[in-house]
Backbone as CSV, one residue per row, in Angstrom:
resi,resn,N_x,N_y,N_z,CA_x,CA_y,CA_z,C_x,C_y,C_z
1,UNK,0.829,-1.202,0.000,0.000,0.000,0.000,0.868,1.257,0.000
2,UNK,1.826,1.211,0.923,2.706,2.345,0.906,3.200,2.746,-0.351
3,UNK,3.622,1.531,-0.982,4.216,1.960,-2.355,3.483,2.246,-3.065
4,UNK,2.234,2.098,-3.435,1.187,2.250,-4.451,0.899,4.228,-4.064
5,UNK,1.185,4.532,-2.778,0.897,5.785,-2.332,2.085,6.804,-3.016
6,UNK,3.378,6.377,-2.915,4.566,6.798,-3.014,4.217,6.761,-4.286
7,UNK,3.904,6.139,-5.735,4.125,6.291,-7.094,3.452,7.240,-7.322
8,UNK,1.521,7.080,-6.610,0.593,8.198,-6.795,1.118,9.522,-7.125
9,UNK,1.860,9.678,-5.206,2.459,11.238,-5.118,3.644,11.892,-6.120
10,UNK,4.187,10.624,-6.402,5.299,11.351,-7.725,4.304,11.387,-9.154
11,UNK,3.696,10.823,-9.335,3.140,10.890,-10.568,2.192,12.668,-10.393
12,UNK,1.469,12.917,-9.474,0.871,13.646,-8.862,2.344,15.519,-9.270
13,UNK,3.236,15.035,-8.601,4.267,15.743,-8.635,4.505,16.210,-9.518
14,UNK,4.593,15.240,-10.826,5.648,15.287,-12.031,4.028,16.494,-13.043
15,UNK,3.284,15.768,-12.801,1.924,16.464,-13.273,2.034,17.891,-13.016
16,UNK,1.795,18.283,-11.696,1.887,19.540,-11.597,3.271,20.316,-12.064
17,UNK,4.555,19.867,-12.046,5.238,20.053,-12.431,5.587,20.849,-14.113
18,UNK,4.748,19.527,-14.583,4.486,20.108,-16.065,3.600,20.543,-16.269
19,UNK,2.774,21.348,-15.398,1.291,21.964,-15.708,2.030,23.481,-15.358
20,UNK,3.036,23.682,-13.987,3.614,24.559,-14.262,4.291,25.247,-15.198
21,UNK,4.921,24.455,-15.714,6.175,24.959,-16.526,5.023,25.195,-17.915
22,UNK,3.861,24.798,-18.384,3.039,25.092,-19.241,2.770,26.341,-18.706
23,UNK,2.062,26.490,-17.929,1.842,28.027,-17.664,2.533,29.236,-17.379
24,UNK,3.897,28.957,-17.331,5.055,30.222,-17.394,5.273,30.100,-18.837
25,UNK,5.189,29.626,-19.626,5.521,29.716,-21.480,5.455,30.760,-21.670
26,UNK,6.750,31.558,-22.327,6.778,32.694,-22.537,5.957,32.941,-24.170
27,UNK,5.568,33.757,-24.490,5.298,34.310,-25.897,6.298,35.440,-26.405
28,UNK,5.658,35.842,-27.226,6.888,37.243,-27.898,6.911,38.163,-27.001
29,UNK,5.598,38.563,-26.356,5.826,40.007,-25.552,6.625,40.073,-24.407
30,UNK,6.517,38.371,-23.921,7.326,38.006,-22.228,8.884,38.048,-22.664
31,UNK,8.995,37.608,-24.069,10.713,37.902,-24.107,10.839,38.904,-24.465
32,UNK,10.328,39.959,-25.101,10.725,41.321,-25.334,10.607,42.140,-23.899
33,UNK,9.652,41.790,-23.149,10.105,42.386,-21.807,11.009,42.205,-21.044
34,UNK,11.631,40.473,-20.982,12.459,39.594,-20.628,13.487,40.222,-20.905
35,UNK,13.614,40.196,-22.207,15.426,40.855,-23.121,15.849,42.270,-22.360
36,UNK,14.807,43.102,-22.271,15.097,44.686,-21.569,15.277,44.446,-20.000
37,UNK,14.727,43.228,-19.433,15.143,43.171,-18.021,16.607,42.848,-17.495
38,UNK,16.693,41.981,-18.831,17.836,41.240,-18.746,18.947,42.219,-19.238
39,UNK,18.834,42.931,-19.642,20.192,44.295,-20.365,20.076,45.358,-18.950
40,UNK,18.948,45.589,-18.372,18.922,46.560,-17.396,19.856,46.653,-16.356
41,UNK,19.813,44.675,-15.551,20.482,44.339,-14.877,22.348,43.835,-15.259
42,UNK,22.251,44.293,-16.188,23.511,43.778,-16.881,24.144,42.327,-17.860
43,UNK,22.873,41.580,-17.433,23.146,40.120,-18.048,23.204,40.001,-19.822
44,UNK,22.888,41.191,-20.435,22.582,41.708,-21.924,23.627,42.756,-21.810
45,UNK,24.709,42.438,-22.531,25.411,44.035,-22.721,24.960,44.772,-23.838
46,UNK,23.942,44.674,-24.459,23.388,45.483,-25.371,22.723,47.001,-24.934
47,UNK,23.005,47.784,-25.782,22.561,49.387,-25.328,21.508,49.778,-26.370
48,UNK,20.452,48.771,-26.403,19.057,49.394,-26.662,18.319,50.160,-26.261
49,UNK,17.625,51.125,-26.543,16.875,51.948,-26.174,15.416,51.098,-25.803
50,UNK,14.724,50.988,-24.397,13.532,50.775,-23.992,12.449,51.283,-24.413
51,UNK,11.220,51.161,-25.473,9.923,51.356,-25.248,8.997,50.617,-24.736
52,UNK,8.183,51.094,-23.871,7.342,50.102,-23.385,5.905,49.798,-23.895
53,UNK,5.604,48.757,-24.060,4.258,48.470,-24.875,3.411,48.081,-24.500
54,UNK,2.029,49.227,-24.630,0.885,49.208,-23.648,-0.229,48.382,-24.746
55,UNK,-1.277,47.563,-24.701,-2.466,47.347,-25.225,-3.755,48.346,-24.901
56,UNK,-4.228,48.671,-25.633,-5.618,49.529,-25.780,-6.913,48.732,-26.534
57,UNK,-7.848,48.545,-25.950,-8.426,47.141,-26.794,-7.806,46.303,-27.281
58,UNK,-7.888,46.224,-28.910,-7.300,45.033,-29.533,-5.783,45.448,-29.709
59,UNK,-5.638,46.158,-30.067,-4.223,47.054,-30.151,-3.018,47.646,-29.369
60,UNK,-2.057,47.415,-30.068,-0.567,47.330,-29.026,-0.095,48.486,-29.772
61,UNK,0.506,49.086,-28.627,0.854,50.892,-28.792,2.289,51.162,-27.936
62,UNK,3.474,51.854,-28.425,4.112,52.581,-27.243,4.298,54.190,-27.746
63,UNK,5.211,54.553,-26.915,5.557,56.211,-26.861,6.884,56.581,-27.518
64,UNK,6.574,57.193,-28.636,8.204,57.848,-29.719,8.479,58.914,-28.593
65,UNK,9.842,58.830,-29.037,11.127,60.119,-28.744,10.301,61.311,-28.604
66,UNK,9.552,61.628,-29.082,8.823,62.733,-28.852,6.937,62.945,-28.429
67,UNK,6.983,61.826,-27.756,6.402,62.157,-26.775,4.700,61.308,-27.283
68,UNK,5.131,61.179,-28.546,3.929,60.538,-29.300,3.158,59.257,-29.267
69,UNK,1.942,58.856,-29.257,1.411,57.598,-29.574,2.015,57.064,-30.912
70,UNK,2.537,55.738,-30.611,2.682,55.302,-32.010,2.402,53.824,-32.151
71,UNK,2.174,52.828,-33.089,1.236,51.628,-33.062,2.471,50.638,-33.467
72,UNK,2.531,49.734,-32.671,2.855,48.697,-32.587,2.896,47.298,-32.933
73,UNK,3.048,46.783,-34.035,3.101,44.851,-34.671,3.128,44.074,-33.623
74,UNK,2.199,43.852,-32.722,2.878,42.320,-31.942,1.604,41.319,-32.570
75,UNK,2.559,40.250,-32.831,1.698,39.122,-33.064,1.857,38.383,-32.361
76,UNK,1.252,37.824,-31.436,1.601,36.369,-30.616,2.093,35.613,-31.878
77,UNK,0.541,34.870,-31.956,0.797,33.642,-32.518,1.877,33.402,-33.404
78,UNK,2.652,34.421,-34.222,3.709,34.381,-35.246,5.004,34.597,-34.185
79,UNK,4.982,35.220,-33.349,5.774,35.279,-32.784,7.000,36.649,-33.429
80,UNK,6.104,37.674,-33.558,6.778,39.087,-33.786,6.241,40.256,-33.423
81,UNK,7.379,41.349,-33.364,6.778,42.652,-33.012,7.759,43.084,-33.719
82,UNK,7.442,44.401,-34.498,8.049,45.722,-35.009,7.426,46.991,-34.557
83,UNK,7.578,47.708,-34.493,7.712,49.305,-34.531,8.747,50.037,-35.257
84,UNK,8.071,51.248,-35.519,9.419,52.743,-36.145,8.724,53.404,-35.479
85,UNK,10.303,54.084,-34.659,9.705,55.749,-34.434,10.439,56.733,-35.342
86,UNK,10.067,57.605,-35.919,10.118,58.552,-36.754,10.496,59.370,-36.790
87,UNK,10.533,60.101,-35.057,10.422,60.985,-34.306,11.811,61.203,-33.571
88,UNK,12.642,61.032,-33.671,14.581,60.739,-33.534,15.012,62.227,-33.682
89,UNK,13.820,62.966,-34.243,15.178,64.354,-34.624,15.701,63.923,-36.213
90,UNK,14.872,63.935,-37.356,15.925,63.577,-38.776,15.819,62.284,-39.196
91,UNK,15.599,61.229,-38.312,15.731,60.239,-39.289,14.744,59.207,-38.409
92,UNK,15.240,57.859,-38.632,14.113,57.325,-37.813,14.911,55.880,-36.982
93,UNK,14.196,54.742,-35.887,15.011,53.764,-35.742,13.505,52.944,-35.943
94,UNK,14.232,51.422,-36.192,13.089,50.614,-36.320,13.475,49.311,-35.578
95,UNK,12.426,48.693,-34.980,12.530,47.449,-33.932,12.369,46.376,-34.892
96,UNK,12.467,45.279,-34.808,11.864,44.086,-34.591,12.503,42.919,-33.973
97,UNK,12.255,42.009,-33.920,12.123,40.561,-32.587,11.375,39.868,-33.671
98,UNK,12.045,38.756,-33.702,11.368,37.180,-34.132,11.810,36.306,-33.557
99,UNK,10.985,35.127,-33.144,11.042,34.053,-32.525,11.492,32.790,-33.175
100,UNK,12.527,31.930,-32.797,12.686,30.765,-33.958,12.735,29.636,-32.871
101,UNK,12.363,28.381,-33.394,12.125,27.456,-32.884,13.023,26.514,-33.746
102,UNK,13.508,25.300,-32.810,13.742,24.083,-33.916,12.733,23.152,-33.742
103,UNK,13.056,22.230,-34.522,12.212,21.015,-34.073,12.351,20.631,-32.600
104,UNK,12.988,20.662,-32.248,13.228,19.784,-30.343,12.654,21.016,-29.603
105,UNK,11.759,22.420,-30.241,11.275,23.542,-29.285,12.678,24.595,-28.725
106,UNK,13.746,23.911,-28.933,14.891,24.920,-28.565,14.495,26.527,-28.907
107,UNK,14.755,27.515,-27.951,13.772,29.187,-28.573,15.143,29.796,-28.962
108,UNK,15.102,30.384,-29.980,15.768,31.682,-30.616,15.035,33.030,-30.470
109,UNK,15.722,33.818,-30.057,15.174,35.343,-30.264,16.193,36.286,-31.441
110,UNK,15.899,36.393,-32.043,16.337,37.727,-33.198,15.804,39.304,-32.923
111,UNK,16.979,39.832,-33.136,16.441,41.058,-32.706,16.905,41.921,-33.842
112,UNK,16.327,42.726,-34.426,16.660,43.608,-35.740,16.589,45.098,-35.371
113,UNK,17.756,46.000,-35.406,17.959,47.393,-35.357,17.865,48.035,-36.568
114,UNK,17.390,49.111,-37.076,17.552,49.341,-38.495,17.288,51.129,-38.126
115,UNK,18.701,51.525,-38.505,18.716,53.415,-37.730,19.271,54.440,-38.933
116,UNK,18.267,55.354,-39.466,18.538,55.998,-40.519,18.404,57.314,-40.150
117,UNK,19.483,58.245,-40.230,19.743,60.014,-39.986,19.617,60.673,-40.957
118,UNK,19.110,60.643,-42.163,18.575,61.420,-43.243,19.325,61.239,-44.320
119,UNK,20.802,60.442,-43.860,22.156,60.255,-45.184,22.327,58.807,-45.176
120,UNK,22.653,57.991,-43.903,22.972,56.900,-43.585,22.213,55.918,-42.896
121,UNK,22.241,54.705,-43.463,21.090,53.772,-42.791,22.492,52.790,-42.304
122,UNK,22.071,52.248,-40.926,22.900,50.972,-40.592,21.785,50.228,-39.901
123,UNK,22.044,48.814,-39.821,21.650,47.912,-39.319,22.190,47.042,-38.400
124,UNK,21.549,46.272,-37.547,22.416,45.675,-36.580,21.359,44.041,-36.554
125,UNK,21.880,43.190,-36.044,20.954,42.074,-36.027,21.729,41.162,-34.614
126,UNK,21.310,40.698,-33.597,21.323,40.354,-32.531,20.933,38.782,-32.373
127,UNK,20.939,37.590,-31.990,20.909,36.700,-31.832,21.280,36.262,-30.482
128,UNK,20.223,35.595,-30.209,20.016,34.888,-29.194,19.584,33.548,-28.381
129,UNK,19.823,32.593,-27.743,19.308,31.615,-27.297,18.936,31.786,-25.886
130,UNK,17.550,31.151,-25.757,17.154,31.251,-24.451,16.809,30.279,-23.667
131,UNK,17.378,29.525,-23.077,17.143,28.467,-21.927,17.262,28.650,-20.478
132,UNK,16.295,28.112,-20.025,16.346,28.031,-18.758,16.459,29.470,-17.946
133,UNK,16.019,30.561,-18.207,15.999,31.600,-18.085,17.262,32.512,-18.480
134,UNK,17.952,32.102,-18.517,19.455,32.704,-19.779,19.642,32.721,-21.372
135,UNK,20.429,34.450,-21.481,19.991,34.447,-22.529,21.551,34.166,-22.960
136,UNK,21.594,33.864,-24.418,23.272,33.589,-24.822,23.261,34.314,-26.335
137,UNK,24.299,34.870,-26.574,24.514,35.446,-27.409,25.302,34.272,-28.494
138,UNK,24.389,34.137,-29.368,25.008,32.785,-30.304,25.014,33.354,-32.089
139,UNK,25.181,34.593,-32.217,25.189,34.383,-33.391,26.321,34.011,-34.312
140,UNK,27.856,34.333,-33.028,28.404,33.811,-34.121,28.807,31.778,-34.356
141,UNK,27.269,31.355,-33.640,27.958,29.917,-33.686,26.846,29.606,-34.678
142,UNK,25.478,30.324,-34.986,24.713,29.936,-35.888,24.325,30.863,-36.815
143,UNK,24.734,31.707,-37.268,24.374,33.059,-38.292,25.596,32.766,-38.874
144,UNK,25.069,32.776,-40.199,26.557,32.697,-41.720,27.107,33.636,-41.547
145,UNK,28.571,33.241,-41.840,29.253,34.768,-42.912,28.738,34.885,-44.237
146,UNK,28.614,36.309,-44.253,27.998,36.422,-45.748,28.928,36.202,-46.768
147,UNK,28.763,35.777,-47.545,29.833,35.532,-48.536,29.550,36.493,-49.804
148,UNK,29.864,38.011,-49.409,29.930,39.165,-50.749,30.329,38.842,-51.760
149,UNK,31.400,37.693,-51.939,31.979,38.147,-53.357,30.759,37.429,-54.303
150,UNK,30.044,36.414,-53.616,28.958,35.774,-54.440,27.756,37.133,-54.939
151,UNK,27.889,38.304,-54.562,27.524,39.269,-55.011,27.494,40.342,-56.265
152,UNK,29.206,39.630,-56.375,29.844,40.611,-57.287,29.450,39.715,-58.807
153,UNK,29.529,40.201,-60.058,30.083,39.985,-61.407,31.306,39.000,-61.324
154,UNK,30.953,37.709,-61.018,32.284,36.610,-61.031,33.291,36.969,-61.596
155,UNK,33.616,36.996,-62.838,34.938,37.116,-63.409,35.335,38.609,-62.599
156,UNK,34.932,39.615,-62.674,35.263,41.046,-61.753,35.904,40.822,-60.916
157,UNK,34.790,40.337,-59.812,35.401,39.669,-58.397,36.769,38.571,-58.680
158,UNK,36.486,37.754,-59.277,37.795,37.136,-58.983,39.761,37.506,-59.955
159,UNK,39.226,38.732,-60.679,40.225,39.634,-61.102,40.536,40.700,-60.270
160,UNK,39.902,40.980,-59.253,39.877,42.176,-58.481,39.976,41.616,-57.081
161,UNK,40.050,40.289,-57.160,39.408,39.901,-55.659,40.017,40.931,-54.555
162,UNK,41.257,41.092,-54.446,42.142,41.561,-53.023,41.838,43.416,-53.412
163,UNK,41.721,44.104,-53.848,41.082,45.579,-54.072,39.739,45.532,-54.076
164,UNK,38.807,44.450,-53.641,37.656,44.557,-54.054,37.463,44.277,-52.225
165,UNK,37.983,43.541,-51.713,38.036,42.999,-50.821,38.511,43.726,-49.350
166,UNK,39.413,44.458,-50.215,40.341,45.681,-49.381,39.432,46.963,-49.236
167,UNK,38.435,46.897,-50.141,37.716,48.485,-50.126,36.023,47.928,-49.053
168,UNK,35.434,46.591,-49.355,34.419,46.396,-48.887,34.866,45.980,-47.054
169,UNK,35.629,45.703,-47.110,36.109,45.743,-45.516,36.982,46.511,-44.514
170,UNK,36.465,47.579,-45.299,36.828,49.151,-44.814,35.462,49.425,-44.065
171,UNK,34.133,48.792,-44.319,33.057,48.894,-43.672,32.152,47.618,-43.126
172,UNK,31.430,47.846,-41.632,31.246,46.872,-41.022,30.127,46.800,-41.525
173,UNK,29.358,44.923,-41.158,27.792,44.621,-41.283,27.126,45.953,-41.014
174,UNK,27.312,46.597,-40.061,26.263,47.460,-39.701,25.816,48.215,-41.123
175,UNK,26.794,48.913,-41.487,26.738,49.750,-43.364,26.353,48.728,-43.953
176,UNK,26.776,47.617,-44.702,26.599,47.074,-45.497,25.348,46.154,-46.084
177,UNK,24.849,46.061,-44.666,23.737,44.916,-44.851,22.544,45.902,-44.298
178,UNK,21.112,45.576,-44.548,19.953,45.721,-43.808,18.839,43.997,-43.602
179,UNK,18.466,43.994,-42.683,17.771,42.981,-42.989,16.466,43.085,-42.285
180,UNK,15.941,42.445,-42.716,14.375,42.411,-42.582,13.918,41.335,-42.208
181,UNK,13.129,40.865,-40.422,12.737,39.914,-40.296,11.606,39.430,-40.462
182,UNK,11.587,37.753,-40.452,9.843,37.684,-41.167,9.273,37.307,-39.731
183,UNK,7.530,38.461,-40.195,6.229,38.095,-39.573,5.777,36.594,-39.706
184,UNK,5.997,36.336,-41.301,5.387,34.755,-41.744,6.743,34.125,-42.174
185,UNK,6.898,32.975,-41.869,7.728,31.613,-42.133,9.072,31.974,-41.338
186,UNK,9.981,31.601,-41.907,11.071,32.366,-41.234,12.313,32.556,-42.259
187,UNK,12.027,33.152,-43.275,13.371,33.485,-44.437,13.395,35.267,-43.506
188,UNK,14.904,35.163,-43.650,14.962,36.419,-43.071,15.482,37.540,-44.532
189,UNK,15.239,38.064,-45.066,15.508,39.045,-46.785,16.395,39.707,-45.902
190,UNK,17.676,40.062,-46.627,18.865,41.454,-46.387,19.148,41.660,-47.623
191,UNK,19.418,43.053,-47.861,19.843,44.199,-49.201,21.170,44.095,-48.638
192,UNK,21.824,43.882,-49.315,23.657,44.675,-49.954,23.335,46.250,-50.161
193,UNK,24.029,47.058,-49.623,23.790,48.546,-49.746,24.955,49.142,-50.552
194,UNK,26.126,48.371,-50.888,27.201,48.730,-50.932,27.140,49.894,-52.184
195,UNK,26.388,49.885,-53.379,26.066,50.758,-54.200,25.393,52.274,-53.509
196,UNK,24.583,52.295,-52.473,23.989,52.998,-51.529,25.208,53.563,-51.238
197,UNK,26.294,53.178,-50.722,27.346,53.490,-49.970,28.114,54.158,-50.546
198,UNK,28.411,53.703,-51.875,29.593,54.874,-52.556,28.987,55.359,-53.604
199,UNK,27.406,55.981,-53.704,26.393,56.863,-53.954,27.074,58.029,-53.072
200,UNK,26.813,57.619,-51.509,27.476,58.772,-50.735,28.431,59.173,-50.590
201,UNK,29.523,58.175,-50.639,31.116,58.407,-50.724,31.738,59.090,-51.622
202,UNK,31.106,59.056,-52.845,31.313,60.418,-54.185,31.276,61.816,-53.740
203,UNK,30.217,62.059,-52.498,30.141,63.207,-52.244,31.180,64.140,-50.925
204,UNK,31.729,62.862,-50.574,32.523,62.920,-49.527,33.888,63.454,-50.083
205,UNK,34.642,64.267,-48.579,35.999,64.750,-49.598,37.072,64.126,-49.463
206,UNK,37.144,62.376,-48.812,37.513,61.246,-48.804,37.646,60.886,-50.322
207,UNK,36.904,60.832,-51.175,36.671,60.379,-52.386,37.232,62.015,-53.369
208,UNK,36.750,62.846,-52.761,37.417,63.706,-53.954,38.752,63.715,-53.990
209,UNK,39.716,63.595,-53.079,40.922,63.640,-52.853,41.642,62.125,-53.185
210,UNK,41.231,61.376,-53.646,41.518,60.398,-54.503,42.043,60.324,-55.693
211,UNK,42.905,59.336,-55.931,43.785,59.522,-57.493,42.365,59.414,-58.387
212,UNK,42.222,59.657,-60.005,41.501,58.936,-60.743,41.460,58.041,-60.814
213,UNK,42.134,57.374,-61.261,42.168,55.888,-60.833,41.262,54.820,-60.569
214,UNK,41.539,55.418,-59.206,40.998,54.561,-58.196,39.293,55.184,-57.757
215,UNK,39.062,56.381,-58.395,37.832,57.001,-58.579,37.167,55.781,-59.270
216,UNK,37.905,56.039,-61.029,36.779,54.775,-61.732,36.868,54.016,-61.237
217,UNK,37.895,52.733,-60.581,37.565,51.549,-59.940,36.738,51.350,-58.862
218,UNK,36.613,52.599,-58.464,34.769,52.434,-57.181,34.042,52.251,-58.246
219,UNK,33.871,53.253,-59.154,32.891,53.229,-60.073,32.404,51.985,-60.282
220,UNK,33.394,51.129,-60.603,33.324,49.593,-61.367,33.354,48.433,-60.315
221,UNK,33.306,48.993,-58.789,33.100,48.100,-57.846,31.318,48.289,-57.933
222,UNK,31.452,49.416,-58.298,29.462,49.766,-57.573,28.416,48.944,-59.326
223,UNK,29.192,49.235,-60.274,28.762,48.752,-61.204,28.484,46.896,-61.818
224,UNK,29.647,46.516,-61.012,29.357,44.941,-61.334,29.039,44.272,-59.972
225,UNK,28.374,45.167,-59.232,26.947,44.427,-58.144,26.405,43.696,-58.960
226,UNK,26.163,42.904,-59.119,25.012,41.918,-59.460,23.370,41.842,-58.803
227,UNK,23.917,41.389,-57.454,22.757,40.866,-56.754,23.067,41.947,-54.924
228,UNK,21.864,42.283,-55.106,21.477,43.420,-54.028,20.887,42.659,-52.672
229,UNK,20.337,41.967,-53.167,19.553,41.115,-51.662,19.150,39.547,-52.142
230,UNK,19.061,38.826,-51.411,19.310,37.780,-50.464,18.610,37.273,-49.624
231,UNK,18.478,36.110,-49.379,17.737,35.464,-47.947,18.894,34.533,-47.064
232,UNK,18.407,34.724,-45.796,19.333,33.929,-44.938,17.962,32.898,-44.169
233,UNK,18.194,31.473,-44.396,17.026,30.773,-44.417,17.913,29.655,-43.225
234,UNK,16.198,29.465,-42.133,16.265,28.995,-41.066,16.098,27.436,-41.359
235,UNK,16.999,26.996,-40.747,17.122,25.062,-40.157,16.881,24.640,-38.901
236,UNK,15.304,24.329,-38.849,14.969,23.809,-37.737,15.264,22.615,-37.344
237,UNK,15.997,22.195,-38.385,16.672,20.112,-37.885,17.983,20.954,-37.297
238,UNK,18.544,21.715,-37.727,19.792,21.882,-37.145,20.028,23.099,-36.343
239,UNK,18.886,23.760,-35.806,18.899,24.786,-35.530,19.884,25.809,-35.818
240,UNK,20.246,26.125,-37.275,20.973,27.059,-37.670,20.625,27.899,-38.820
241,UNK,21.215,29.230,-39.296,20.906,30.109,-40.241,21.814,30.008,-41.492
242,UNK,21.495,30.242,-42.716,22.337,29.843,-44.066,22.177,30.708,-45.037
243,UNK,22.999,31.010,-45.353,23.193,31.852,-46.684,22.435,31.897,-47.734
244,UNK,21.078,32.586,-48.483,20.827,31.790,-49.807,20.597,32.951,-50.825
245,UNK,21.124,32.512,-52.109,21.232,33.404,-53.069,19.674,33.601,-53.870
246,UNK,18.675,34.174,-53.779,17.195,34.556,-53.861,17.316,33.893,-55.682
247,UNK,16.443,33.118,-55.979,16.601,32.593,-57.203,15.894,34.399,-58.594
């Protein structure tokens, strides 16, 4: 009898156990609050700026730089939120957070910065794993290197490789890339800006003070771009991110 009591109470145990841990399940909004708790106290060395996001009926809202109502993307069920505020003084910044899962439920959080001052847009993209209430900064064990030269005019690129190579890594991801995370499925789209880039650099007196030369050979770096954007596509068997050239 005793023993028949003793299995009860663990079975009893293990039940509530997992009835708990069902009911703390975070969604998108608990880790976007989560992520800012976690940077506040120091466990995030990231220096994001906090908005906080109120619901009004059906609708999710926070407060721009200047003081404004502004409307808010959260989707549970997809597992995203974006916002832009506008309101920066000149240019604007834009949020988003996506959620990735693998097959075994392992959680990813993505976080997308995208900050434009009226001349220059940069981007930033953040990666994360979250277990057990810790967050880990993993992108560089599961986010590709991009591989630019698959960008360029092949024969170009591989006649130019080391000047081509020498001028595009004069500038970080942040310049070079933008990316855009998805609401639906999970292909994440990024633009190559690098044409964007020495659009502006012509006007700069960096570039006027340049031999000729090496004037036309920007020229002919910005000209045999090929391919501008891209998808970086999610593996839920392997929980990792991959390079793919957009057919």
């Amino acid at each position: 009898m005793k023993f028949y009591f003793v299995v009860l109470s663990f079975i009893f145990c293990l039940s509530l156990n997992l009835h708990c841990q069902e009911r703390v399940s975070y969604d998108i909004l608990s880790y976007y609050s989560e992520y800012f708790v976690q940077q506040k106290i120091g466990k995030i060395k990231d220096e994001l700026p906090y908005y906080e996001i109120k619901k009004k009926g059906k609708e999710y809202y926070t407060t721009s730089s200047v003081d404004e109502p502004m409307p808010v993307i959260v989707d549970i069920p997809n597992g995203f939120i974006e916002f832009t505020d506008e309101g920066t003084g000149g240019g604007i910044y834009k949020f988003q957070m996506s959620l990735f899962k693998t097959k075994d439920k392992i959680t990813f959080l993505l976080l997308n910065i995208i900050t434009f001052d009226g001349l220059i847009e940069e981007g930033k993209i953040f990666v994360y794993l979250v277990e057990s209430g810790k967050w880990e900064n993993v992108k560089g064990k599961i986010f590709p290197r991009i591989p630019y030269e698959e960008l360029f005019e092949k024969s170009f690129y591989n006649s130019n490789k080391s000047k081509i190579d020498s001028f595009v890594l004069k500038y970080g991801d942040e310049f070079l890339y933008i990316f855009d995370l998805p609401r639906y499925g999970t292909d994440i789209k990024v633009r190559f800006k690098l044409k964007g880039i020495i659009d502006v650099f012509q006007y700069q007196d960096e570039f006027k003070n340049i031999q000729d030369p090496e004037k036309r050979f920007i020229k002919q770096i910005q000209s045999n771009i090929v391919r501008e954007n891209f998808l970086i596509k999610w593996n839920k068997e392997e929980g990792k991110f991959y390079f793919k050239i957009m057919p």
